[in-house]
N, C-alpha and C positions, 0 to 999 in steps of 0.2 A: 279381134273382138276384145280382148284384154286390153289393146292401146282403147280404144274408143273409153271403156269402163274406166282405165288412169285416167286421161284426161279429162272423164265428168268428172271424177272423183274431186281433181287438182281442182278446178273450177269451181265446185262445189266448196270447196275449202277457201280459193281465195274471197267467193263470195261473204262467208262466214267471217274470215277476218275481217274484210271492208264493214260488213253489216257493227259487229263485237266495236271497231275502232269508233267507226260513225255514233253508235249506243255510249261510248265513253267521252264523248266530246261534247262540251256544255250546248245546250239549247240555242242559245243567244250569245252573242257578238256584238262591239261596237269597233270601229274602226274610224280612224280619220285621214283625208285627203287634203292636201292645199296642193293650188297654181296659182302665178301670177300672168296678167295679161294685160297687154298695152293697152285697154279697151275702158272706156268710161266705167263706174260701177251702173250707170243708168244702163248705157247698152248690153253690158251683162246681165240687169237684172230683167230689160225685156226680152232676151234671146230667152234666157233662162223660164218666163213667164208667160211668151207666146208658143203654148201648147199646141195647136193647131200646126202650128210652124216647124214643129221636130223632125218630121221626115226629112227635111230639107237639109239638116245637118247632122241628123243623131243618127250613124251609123246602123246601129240595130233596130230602130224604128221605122216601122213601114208604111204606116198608117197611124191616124189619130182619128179615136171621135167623141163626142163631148159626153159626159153624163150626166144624168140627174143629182144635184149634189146633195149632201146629207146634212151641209152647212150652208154658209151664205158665202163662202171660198170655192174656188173650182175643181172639178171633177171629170176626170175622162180615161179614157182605156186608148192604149197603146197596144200594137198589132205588130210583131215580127216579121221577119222573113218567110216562116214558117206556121204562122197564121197563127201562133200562141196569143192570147191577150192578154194584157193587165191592166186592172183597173187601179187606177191611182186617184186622190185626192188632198187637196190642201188641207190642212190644220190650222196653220199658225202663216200669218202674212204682215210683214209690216216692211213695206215699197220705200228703198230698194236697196235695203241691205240684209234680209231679216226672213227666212223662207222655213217651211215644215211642211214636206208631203209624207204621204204616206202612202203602202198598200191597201187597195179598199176592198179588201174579202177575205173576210180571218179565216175561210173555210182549204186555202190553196195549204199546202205545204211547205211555205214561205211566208215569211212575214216582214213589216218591220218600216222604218220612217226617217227620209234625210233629211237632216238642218243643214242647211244649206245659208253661207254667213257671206257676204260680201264687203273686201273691207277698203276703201279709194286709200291710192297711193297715187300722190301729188307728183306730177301733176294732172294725170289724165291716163292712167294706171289703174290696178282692181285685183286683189287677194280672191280668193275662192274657195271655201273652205266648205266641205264638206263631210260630215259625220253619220257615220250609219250607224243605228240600231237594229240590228237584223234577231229574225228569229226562221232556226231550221227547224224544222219538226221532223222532216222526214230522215231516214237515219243513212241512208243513200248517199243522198245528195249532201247530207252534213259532210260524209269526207270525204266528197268531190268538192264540195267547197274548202274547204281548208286545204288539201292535201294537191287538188290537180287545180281548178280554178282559180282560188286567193280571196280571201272574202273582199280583197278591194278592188276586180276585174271590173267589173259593172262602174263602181266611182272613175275609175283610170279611163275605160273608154271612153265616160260621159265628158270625163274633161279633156281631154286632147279632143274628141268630137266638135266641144266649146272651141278650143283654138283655131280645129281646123276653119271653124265658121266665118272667122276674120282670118284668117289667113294667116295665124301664126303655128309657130309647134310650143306644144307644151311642155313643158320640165314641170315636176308633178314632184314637187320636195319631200314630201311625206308621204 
């Protein structure tokens, strides 16, 4: 009975740590990604803006379905493996170098919005740059992101996901 009582205890303690460290770690995040890809910047910029189309290459997407949008840009919720949803929508759109989505429900415990830059490399070539503005509220999951996950997991698989799409691998420079 006294081991059972240590090991809540220890438990109890590392949870405290995790919680105190996550409490100490800034709210918000910005990070940035670049790839380069054989691929036209138009064919990036439709892979990248056929939402409907993401199960078919985006690893952790299982599902798409459109939303009602809040602007005159598009809007839709992504569905995991594990039937989690997220709702996203555009911001900022200027076809087809020039992208801004966002998280579309300030109420999750996540937050936050990629620009996403496309930049042609002659002759039929295409840079990828992407930048997160993240925000963690929850004090958890703050360092699991930073500490076990990496705030740039989500951008890395998106873009190797991208490569895998045409059939390349991706070196992800940044």
């Amino acid at each position: 009975m006294k081991w059972l009582i240590w090991i809540l205890g220890v438990i109890a303690a590392l949870l405290a740590i995790v919680y105190a460290i996550g409490a100490a770690l800034p709210e918000r995040h910005s990070v940035a990604r670049v790839a380069r890809y054989r691929q036209s910047q138009d064919a990036i910029w439709e892979a990248i803006t056929d939402y409907g189309k993401f199960p078919s290459w985006r690893s952790n997407v299982k599902s798409v379905s459109p939303l009602t949008s809040q602007n005159s840009f598009a809007a839709w919720q992504e569905i995991d493996a594990h039937g989690n949803t997220l709702p996203f929508q555009v911001i900022e759109s200027q076809p087809p170098g020039h992208l801004v989505t966002e998280i579309a429900d300030p109420q999750l415990p996540f937050g936050g919005k990629w620009t996403t830059d496309l930049l042609p490399i002659p002759p039929n070539g295409c840079i990828v740059q992407i930048r997160e503005d993240g925000e963690i509220h929850n004090r958890f999951f703050r360092f699991m992101s930073r500490f076990v996950f990496g705030y740039t997991a989500t951008i890395d698989t998106y873009l190797r996901d991208l490569g895998k799409k045409f059939g390349e691998t991706t070196v992800i420079e940044r």
